[in-house]
N, C-alpha and C positions, 0 to 999 in steps of 0.2 A: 453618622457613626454606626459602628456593627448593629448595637444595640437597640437602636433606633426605630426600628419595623419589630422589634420582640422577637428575634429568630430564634429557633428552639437550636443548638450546636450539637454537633451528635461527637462527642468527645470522643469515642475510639475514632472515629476516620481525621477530626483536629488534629493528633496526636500522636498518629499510626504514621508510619510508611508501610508500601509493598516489603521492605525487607526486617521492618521493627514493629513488633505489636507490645511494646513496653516503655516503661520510664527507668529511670537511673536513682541511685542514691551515693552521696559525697564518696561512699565504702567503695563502691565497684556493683552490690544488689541491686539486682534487674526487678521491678516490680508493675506488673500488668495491670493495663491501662486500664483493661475489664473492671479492676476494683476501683474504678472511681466511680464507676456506677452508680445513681443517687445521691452521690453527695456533693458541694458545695467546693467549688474549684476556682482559685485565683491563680492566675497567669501573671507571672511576677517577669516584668519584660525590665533587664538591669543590666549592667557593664562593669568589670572590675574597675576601670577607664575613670568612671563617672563621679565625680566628689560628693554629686546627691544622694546615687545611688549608695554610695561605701555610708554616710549618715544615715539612709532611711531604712538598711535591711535590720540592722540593731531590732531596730522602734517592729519592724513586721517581724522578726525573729520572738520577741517576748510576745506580740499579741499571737503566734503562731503557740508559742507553746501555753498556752493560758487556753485555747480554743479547740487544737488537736485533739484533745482528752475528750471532748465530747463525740468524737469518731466519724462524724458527717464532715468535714473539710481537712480539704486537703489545697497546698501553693507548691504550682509548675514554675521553675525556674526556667525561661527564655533568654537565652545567654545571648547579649550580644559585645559577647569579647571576640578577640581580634586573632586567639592562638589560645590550642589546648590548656596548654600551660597558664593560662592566666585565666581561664575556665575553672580549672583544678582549687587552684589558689582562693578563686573567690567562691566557689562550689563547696570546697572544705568548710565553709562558715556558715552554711544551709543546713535545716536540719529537717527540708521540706527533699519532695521528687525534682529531675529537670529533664527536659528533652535532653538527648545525648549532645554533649559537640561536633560530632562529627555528620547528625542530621541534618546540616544548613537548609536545606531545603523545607523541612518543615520548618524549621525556626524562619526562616524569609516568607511563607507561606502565611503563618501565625500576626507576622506583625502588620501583612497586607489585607489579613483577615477583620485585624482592629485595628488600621490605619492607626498604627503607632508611631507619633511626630516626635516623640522626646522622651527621654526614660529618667529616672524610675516614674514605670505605667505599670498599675495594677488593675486588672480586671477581673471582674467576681462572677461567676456563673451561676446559676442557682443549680438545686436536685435537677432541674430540666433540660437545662443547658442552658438556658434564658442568661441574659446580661442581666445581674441584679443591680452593677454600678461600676462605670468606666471610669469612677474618677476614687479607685480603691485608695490609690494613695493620698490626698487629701481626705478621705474618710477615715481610714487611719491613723494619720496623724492630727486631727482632729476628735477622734471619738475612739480611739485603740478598742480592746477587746469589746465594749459596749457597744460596739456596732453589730456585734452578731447577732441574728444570721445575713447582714448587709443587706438586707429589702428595703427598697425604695419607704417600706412602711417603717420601717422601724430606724431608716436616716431623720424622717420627718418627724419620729418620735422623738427623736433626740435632740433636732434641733427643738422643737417646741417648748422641752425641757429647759432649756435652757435662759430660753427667752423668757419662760415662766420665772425664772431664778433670777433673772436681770431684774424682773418685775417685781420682784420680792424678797428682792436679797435682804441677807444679815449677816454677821459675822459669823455664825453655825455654819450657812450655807455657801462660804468662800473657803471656810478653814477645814470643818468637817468633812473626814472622804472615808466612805463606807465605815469600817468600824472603827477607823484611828480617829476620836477625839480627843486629840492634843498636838499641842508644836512642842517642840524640843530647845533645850539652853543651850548654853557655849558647852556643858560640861557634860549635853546629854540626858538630864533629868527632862523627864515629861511633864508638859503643864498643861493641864485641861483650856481646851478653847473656851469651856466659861468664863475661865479667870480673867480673860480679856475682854468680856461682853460688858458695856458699859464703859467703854472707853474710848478714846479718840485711835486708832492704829496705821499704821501705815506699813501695806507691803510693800517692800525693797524689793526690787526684780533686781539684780545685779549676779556677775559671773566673775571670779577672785582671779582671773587671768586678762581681764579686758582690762587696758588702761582709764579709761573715763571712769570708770567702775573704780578702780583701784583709787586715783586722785581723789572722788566723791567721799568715798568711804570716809576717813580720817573726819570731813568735816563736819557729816550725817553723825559720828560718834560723839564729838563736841558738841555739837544742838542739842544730841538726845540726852546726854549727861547734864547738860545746864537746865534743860526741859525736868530732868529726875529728880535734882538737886532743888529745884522750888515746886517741889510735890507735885508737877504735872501729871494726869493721867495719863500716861503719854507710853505707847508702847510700841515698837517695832517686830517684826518677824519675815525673816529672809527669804525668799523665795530666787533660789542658784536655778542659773538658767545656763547648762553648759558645760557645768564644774564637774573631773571626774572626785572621784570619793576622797583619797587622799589631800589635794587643795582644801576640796570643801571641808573637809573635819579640822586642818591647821588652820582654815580662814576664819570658821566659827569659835574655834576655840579663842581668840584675840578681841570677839566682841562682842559687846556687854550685852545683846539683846535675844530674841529667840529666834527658831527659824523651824519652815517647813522639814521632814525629815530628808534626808539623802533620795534624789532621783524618784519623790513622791510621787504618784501620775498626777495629783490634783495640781503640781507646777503646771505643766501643760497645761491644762484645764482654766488655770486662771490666766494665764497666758493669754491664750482665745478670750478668755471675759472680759479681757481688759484691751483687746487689741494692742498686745503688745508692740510696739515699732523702735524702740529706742531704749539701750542703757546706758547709763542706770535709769532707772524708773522709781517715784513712791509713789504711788498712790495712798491717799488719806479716805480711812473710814470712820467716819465719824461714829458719834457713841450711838445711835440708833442704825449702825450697820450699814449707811448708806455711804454713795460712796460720795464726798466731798470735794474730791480734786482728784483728775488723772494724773498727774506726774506736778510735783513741789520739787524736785529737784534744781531749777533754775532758779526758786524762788530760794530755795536754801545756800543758793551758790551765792544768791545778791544777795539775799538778807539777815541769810542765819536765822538764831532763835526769833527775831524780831515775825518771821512770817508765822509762827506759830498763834492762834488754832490753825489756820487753814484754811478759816472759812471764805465765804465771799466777799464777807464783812472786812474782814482784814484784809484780804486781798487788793479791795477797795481803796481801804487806808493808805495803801502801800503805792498803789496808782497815784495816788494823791499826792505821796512823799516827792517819789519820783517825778512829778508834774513841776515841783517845788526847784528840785534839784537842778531838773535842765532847765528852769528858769532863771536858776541864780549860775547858772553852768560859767566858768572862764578860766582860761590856760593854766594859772593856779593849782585852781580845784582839781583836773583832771590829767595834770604831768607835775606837781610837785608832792612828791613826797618823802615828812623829814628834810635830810638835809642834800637830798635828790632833788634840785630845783634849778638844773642845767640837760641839753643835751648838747651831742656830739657833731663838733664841726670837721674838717678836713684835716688832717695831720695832728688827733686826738684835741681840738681845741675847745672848752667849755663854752657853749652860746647857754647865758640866762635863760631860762624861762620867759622874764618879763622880756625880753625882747623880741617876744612871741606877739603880744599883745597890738593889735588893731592889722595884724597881716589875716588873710586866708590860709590856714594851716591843712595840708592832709596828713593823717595818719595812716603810713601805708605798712601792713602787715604782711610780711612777705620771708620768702626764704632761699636762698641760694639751692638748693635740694628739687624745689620745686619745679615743676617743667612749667606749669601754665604762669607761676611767676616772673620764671627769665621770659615769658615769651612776650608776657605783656609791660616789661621792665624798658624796653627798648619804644613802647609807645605814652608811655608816661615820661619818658626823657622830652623826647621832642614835643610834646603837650607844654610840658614845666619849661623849655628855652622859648615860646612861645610866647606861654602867657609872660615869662618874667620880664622877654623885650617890650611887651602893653603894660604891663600896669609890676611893679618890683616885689608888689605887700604880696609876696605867694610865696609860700614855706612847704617842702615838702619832711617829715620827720619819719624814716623805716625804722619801723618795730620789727625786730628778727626774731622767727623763728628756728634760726641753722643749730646746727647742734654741737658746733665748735669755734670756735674764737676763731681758728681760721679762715673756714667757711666764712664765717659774718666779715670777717677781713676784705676778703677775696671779692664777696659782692657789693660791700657798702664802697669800695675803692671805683666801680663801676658807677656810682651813683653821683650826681652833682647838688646834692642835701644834706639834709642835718642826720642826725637816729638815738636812739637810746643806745646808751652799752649796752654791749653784749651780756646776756644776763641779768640785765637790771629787772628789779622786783615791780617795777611800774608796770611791767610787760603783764603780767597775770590779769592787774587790776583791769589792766584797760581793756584786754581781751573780754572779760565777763561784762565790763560796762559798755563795750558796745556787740556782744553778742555775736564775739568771730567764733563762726564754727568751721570755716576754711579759709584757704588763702589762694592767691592774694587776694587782700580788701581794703578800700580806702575810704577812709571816713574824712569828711570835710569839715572841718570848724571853722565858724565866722572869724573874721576881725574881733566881736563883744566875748567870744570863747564858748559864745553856744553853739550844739551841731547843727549843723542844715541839712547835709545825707549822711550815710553810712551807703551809698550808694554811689558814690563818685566812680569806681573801674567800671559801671557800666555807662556813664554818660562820657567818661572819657573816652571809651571804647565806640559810643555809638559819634560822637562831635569831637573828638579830637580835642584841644584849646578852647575851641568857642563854646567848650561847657562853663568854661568860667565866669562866673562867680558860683556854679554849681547851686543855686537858688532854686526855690521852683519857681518863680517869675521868669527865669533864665531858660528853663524845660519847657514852661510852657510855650514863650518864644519860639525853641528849638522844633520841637515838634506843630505848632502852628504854621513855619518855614517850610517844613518837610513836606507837609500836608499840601500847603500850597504849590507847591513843588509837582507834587505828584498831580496835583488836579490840572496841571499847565500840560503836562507833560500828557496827563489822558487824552484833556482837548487836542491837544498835537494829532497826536494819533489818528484822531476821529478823522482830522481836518485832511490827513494823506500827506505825501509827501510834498515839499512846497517848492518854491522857486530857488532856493538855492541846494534845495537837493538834487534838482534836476538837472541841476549846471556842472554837478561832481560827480560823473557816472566813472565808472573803469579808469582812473586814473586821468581822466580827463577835467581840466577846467573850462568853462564857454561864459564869458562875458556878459553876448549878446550879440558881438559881432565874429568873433572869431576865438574856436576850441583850441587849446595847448595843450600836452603834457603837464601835468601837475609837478 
């Protein structure tokens, strides 16, 4: 990389052509390169084009003007749009210098200078000219205005910091940011982060426009309400990852708990502490501050209040329960409910439940909408006429996910199986008890109505029929077969070609006595 050998960059000749010794501002003001002399220069390489780039100038826009006032740094906007005009466009929302548009040349010049593979790239110079960090944009978005003046020494201060804080955390030090100590109500009233120390908390990462997020909500309010209602110390605080202002103030206004303020930096902040990857998210901090669980949301999906503290201890419990459950598991328990104790045959015909009972059932989760479902719909037909001419006890039952009666019409007419209605409330349950987070999936139930995989689409995919009974005695076989297979096939190899490949050359057959035409 540029940086890599320490090069000292001498910014007027960077930045200059033979016929320009200036920078630009969004106005039309020409401003000499001269004055960047001594100070602290990022080269903001971005594209109106670009969906990263349109999200990451905001975030370098606010640590721009929080940083500018100390008068040593200044960010070159390197355009790499496509036509003046969309230069213009996204230039107007800079409140930094840019190379001209019409300089291409130095702009192709600049990005061969720091081998720029992808944008948004941000590169930080020092007073020298020196690379102080080619990876400006992860430093930013990771450490915003705290990163200045971007020295190698003072990234390492920061990370240090932090890992110091992981190693020490408390509720002060998750919740408190510079001089705001306190979260906010539904109604806006400040509540000192003491008020919460000594208690069990759990941040909610969630964004009031993402669905999972929106579904979750409703039933994180029910836990926390029954958790309040038998004097739990039990308290939540919102952490919006995403929301603009308006959402956020209607979304918190509707729920009973607290939350960070509006676009706080320490959201990001805990963000990265927590490795965020997935919403919703709660993580549980326990009353001495530590953190107890990274994400209860799956646990509150299965269990509700039941998973409450949190802890390991209960966690444990809950293994247990669950251990219980798929032990006593059968067709029953896991498709009837209430007075829902049928699914659907061909021309709307009610098939019992209990007629379920001693076959091999799949539960195939699926949806007309879906590309990789219709693809593999037509290799699970021929799998199912397969096994049902060997052995009859095979049931296949589609759980839909389409989003209209017609749709589920359209493809369950396709299908030679059973399914739930369209709509039926079973559908929910059974999604969270066996943990579809895509589609299609197939989960296999024995003949006793206990599971064997949640992994069937892929042994049907890899064996066709002969994955049936879809057992692992049955995998194990499968793959022992394979194995063997292949070792036959190496030795082959080793051994060259043999006596009847040599009798098959160019269309030819040879006996022994005499070659024909094949």
């Amino acid at each position: 990389m540029a940086g890599a050998d320490n090069v000292a960059h001498d910014i007027q000749s960077i930045l200059s052509s033979s016929e320009r010794d200036y920078l630009v501002r969004n106005n039309g003001d020409q401003v000499q390169i001269e004055s960047l002399k001594g100070k602290k220069v990022g080269l903001y390489f971005s594209g109106s084009w670009c969906g990263p780039c349109r999200r990451f100038t905001p975030t370098l826009v606010e640590l721009y003007n929080e940083v500018s006032p100390k008068g040593d740094f200044e960010i070159i906007f390197v355009s790499a749009d496509e036509d003046e005009d969309s230069f213009k466009g996204y230039f107007s929302k800079m409140p930094w210098l840019a190379v001209p548009f019409s300089d291409s040349d130095t702009r192709s010049s600049l990005d061969q200078l720091f081998q720029v593979q992808g944008i948004p790239h941000l590169v930080i110079l020092d007073e020298n000219g020196k690379v102080a960090t080619e990876d400006g944009t992860e430093v930013v978005l990771e450490h915003g205005a705290e990163a200045y003046p971007f020295t190698p020494e003072r990234i390492k201060e920061l990370k240090d910091q932090e890992e110091e804080a992981k190693r020490n955390q408390s509720l002060r030090s998750l919740l408190v940011f510079k001089s705001r100590d306190f979260v906010v109500s539904s109604d806006g009233t400040q509540v000192p982060v003491s008020k919460l120390e000594g208690k069990t908390v759990g941040l909610y990462f969630s964004y009031f426009a993402y669905k999972p997020s929106a579904d979750f909500t409703p039933k994180l309010v029910e836990v926390y309400e029954k958790l309040k209602a038998k004097g739990e110390d039990f308290e939540i605080v919102l952490i919006s990852v995403g929301d603009d202002e308006e959402p956020f103030k209607q979304g918190l206004k509707n729920l009973p708990w607290l939350a960070l303020p509006f676009k706080d930096k320490s959201c990001e902040k805990l963000a990265r502490h927590f490795e965020l990857s997935t919403l919703p998210t709660l993580v549980i901090i326990g009353p001495d501050g530590k953190t107890l669980h990274s994400n209860v949301a799956e646990a509150i999906e299965e269990h509700g209040v039941a998973a409450y503290p949190f802890t390991p201890e209960k966690f444990g419990e809950l293994a247990e329960i669950e251990k219980a459950k798929e032990a006593a598991q059968t067709f029953e328990s896991i498709l009837v409910s209430g007075d829902l104790d049928f699914v659907l045959g061909k021309d709307g015909i009610k098939i019992s439940v209990s007629d379920l009972v001693g076959k091999t059932v799949l539960l195939y989760f699926s949806a007309q909408w879906c590309p990789p479902c219709r693809a593999f719909l037509p290799k699970l037909i021929e799998a199912y006429h397969k096994i049902k001419a060997k052995d009859n006890a095979l049931e296949v039952v589609f759980i839909s996910s389409d989003r209209d009666q017609a749709s589920f019409d359209k493809f369950f007419a396709e299908m030679p199986w059973l399914a739930l209605p369209f709509g039926d409330s079973r559908k929910a349950f059974l999604g969270r008890k066996f943990k579809v987070q895509g589609i299609p999936k197939l989960v296999a139930i024995g003949p006793s109505g206990r599971t064997i995989t949640k992994e069937a689409r892929g042994l049907i995919t890899l064996y066709g029929d002969e994955a049936y009974p879809f057992t692992e005695e049955r995998v194990k076989e499968l793959e022992a077969a394979a194995e063997e297979q292949r070792a036959l096939e190496e030795e082959k190899s080793k051994q060259g070609p043999n006596e009847e490949d040599e009798n098959k050359k160019d269309g030819w057959v040879c006996d022994g006595e005499v070659c024909t035409k094949a």
